[in-house]
N, C-alpha and C positions, 0 to 999 in steps of 0.2 A: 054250753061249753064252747071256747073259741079252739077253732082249727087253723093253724099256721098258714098263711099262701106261699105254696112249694113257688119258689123264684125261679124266674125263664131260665138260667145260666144253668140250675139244676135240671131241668125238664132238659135242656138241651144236650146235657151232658149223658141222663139217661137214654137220649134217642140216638146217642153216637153208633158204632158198631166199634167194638173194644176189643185191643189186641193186649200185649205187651209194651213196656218201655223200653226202650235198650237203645244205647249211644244217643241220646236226646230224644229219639222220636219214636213213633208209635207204630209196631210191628204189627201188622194183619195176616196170620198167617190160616190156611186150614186147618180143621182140626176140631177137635168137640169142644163141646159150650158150655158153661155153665150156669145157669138161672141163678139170679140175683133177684131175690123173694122179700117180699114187704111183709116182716111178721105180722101185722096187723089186719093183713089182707089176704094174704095169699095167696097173692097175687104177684106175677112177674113184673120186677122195676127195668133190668135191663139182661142178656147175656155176656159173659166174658169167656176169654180162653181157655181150656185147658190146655195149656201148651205143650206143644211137641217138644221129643228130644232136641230135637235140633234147636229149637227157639231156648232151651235151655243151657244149654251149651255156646250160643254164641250169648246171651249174656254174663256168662260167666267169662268167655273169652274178654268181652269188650271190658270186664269193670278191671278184669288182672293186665289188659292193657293199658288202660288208664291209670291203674295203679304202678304199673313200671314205667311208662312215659314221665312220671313224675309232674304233670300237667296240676293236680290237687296236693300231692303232699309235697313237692320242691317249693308250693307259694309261702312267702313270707307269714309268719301265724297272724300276724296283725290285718293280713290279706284275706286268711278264711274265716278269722273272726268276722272282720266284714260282710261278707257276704253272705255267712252265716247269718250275722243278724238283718239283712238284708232278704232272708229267707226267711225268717221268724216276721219281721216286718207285713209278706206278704201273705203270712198264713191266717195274720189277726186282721186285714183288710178284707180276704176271702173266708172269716170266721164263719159270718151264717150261711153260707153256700156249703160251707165245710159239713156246718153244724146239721145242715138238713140231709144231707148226702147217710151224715151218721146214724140219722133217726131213720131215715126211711129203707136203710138195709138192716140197721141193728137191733129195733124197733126201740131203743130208749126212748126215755122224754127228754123233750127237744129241750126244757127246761136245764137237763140234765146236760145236754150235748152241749149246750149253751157255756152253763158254768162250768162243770167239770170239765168236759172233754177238752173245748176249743179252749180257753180262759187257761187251764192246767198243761195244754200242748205247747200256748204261747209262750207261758211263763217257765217250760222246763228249755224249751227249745234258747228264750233271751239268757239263761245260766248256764246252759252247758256250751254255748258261742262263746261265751267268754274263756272256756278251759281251752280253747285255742292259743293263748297267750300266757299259758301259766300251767304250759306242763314242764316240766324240770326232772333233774336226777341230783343226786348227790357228790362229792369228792372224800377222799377217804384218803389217812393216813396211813400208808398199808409198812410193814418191816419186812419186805426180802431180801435175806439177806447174801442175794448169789446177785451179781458179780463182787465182788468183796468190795467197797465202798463207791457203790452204784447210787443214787438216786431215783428215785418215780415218783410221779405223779400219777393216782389211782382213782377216778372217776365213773358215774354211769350216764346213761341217757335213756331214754326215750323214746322208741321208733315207733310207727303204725306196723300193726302186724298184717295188715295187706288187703285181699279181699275178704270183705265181714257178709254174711249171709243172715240174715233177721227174719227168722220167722214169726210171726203174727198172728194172734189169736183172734178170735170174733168178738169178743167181749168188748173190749176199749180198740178199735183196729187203728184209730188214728192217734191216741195216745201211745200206746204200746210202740206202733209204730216211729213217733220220735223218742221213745226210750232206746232204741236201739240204732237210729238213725244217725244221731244228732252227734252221739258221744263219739261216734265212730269219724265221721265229719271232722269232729273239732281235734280228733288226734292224725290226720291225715289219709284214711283208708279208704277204698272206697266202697260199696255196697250194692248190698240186690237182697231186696224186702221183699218177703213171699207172705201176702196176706192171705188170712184165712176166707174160702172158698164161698164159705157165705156172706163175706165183708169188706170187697178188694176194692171197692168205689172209692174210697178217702186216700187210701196207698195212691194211686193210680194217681187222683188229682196234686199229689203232694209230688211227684216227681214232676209234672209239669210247672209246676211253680217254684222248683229247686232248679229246673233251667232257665225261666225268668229270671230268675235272682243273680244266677251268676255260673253258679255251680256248674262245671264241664261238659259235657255228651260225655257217661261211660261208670260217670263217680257214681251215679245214684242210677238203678236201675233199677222195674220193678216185675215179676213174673207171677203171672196168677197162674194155677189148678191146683190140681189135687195132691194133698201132704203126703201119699204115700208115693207118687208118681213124681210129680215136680220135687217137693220137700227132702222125698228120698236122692235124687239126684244131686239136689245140690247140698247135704248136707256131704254125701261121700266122694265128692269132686275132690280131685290130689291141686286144684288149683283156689283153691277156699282155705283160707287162713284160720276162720274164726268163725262159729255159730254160736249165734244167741238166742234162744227159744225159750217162749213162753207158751203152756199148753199144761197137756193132761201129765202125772207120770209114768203113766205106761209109753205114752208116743218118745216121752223127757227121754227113757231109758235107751230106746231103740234109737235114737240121735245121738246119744252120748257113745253108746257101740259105734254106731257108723263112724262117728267123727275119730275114734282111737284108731280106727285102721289105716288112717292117713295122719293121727299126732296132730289134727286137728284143734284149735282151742275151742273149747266150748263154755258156757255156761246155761243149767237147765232152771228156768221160774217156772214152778210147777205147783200141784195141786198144795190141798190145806183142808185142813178140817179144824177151824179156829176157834178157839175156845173162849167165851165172855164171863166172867168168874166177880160177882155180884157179893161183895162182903155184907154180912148182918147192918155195918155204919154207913154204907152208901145212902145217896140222895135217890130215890128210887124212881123220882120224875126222871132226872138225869139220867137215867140208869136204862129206863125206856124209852127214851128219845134216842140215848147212845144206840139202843138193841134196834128202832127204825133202820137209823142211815147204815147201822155196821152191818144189819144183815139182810135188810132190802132195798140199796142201794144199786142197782142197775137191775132190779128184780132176781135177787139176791144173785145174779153171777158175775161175781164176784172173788177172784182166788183168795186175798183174804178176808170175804167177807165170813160174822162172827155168825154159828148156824149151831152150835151149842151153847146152852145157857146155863151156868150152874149157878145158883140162886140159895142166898143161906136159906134154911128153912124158917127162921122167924119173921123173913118175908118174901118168899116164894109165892103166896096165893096172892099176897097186892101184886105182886111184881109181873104176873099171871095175865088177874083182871083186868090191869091197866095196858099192859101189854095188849092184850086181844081187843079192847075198845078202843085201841088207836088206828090197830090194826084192820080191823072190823066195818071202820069209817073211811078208809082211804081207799078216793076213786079209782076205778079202773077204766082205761080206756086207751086209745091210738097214742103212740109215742108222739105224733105232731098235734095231738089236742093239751094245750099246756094246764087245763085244770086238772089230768087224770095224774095218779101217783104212783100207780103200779100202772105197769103198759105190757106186749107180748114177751114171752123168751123168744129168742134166735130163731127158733125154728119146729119144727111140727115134730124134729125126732127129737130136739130137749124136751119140749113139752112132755112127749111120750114118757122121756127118762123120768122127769121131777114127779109125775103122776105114779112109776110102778114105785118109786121111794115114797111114797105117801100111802099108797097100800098096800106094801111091804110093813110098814111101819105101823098101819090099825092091824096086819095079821098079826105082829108081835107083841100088839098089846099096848099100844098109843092109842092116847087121848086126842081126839082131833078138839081142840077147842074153839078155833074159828078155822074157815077155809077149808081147802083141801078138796073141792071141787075143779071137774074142769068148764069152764064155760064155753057155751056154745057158738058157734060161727067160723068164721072161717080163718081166722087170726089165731093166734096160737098165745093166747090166755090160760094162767092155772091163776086160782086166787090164792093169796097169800096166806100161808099158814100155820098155825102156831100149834105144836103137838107138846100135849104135859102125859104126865105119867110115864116116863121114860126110863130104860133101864139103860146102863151104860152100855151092855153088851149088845143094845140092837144096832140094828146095821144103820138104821140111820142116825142113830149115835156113834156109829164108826167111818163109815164114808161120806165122801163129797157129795153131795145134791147138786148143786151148783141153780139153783132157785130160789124163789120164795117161803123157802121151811125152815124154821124158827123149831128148834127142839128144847126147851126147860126142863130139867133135873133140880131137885132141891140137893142140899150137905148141910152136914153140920157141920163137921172140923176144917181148920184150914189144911190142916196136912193130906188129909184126905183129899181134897180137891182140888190139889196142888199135883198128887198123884193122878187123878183120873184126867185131869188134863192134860198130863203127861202120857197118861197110856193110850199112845193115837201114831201112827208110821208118820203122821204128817209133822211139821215142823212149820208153818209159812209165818204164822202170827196171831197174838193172843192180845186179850184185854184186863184188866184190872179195875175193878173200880171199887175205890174207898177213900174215905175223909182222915183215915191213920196216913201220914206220912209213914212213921214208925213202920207199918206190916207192909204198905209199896215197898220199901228200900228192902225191908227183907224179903217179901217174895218173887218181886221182879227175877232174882239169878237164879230161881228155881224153877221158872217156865221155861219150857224147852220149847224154843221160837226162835226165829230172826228176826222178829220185830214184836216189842210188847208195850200195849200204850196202856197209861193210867186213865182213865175216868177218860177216853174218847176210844174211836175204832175208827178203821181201815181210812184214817188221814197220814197223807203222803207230803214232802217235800223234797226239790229235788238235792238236796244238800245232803238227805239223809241216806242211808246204805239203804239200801229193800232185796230181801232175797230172804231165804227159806235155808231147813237144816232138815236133816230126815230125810224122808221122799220126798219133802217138796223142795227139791232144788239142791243147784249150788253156785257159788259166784252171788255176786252183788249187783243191782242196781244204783244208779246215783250217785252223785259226789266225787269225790276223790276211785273210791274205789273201782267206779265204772270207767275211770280214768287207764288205771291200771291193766282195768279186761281188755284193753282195745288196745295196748302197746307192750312190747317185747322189752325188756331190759337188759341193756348192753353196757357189761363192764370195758371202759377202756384203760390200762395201762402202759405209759410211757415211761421209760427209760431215759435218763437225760443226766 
């Protein structure tokens, strides 16, 4: 098996002593620390801050002053398109530094970091630079009829809605992180990204090369600790315009309170329990290649990754067998070893978590078919695992895992299974897969999802809306729409 060579720039950057970002440069202040752990190892990569109030509070001061200086949103759009891409430029030059930074906190394959992460950041960050230059309003031909033969002209615009606050989950921290970053940038606002506590290393390096690039002291700032501590903070700040959070829906709910009592905007991406729904006419190769990437894609955590399978019954046991011999064969090993396919979860207490969902699930009467071990050492490995014999109502047929567990269910009817995919609090995104045009067009409007693909899973661009209905979420990523979450509309009427 070949082992990546971790790069000087990255080792260098691990032996820093790491504070905060704020007004360009790098705050050191006292205060507790938080270990930055190499899932694979177990081992400390580096410490970072839990930041003190105060450290949180003068970054929100400095971004609402750069935000009222007008220093980022008075520039010409053609200006922060620039520079924006001038930012994107330097993030695909520092790719593999990026990319290893990802694997050795997140524990992916580097493989992964590689293509998805870095490849996917570059390409959402060069299309959302260009919405810099192509945000617009409308004019409207309005009839009022007071002053008695008055005239107006009735139009809107577009404004940044001020300071935006981005919290960041563990999973993708550098992706996520330009989902929330970029759009806000490209409409004039400025920010302060709070990564998650086990994965602030990519945040951290992404602000220093958003002040290479051009970007102000103040626009982009970045504060690491603790979600309940820091997170709390700055979601209930009266000087925070807009929060954007992707996370659990229990944390989703208690952000979306805080944020109401200051009329805060928010949007919450939140959990899923996604459903992969297997018609009798599928390609059933297709069908388990689709069930790899849809549901063990960053070792299945994944918010829409697909962790129920319903599988007609007249080929549920191929779709079984093949599934677990795929599954059965794929290596495990260190996220920076690029042969291995499955590598660690995040951390020793997900581990913990995906493991009581695995024996929760044999006391209710699951089949483990492959996997469902924990493996030894000091890395935080669960094998991947595929459970048959499943009733709808067990728990692991009803919540999130957020791992490597593969749950199949047979059906017979499509109404029926149309139904049990339905009966889930979750909403994120769902799959389809069959060779009837005919039955896709009719049952696509009957999943209850924000996103439902035919014969693929949990594939994103950034053109397209992504967000959740249910408990998982609300508000939209991407496109046009993430256009919209980032700026206030203002009607103006003149008299003339």
């Amino acid at each position: 098996m070949s082992n990546v060579e971790i790069l000087p720039q990255v080792t260098a950057f691990l032996d820093r002593r790491h504070g905060c970002f704020i007004d360009g440069q790098w705050v050191l202040a006292e205060g507790d620390s938080i270990a930055v752990v190499n899932p694979a190892t177990g081992q400390t990569l580096c410490e970072t801050l839990d930041a003190p109030l105060d450290i949180v509070e003068r970054a929100v001061q400095s971004s609402h002053k750069a935000f009222k200086s007008g220093v980022w949103s008075s520039l010409r759009p053609a200006d922060r398109e620039r520079i924006l891409l001038n930012f994107t430029r330097l993030v695909e030059e520092h790719a593999e530094e990026l990319a290893q930074l990802e694997t050795l906190s997140q524990g992916k394959s580097i493989n992964m970091a590689r293509a998805l992460d870095l490849n996917a950041t570059v390409e959402f960050m060069r299309y959302m630079s260009g919405w810099a230059t192509k945000i617009e309003g409308q004019t409207f031909d309005v009839s009022i009829p007071l002053p008695p033969g008055a005239r107006f002209t009735a139009f809107t615009k577009r404004e940044p809605v001020g300071v935006v606050v981005g919290i960041v989950p563990w999973n993708f921290p550098l992706l996520i992180a330009a989902w929330k970053l970029m759009p806000a940038l490209a409409t004039g606002c400025t920010v302060i990204i709070k990564p998650a506590m086990e994965t602030p290393l990519t945040a951290m390096r992404l602000a220093e090369l958003a002040l290479e690039a051009g970007i102000p002291a103040g626009v982009f700032n970045v504060v690491t600790g603790g979600g309940a501590s820091v997170g709390g903070v700055l979601t209930s700040h009266p000087l925070v315009s807009k929060v954007s959070f992707t996370g659990s829906t229990a944390v989703g709910k208690s952000v979306g309170v805080a944020c109401m009592e200051n009329m805060t905007r928010f949007s919450l991406e939140l959990g899923g329990k996604n459903p992969m729904i297997v018609l009798a006419d599928a390609d059933i190769g297709k069908a388990v290649q689709g069930a790899i990437l849809g549901g063990l894609l960053n070792n299945g955590q994944v918010c829409a990754a697909a962790s129920r399978f319903y599988v007609h019954r007249s080929i549920h046991d191929q779709f079984v067998e093949a599934l677990a011999a795929a599954v059965s064969s794929m290596p495990i090993g260190d996220g920076m070893n690029c042969d291995a396919a499955i590598n660690p979860l995040v951390s020793r207490k997900q581990q913990q978590s995906v493991l009581k969902h695995i024996e929760l699930a044999r006391k209710e009467g699951a089949r483990v078919v492959t996997g469902g071990e924990l493996l030894e050492g000091d890395g935080f490995f669960v094998q991947p695992t595929i459970l048959a014999d499943i009733d709808h109502s067990m728990a692991v047929a009803r919540e999130e895992v957020f791992g490597p567990v593969l749950g199949v269910m047979p059906f017979d009817d499509e109404d029926a299974v149309i139904a049990l995919a339905n009966d889930n609090r979750y909403g994120l995104a769902a799959s389809l897969w069959t060779n009837d045009l005919g039955k896709a067009m009719n049952l696509v409007p009957r999943i209850e999802a924000g996103t439902v693909w035919v014969n693929a899973h949990v594939l994103l661009d950034p053109a397209m809306p992504f967000g959740g209905v249910k408990q998982s979420g609300m508000g939209r990523e991407f496109g046009r729409a993430v256009i919209e979450a980032y700026t206030e509309l203002k009607s103006v009427c003149i008299a003339h």
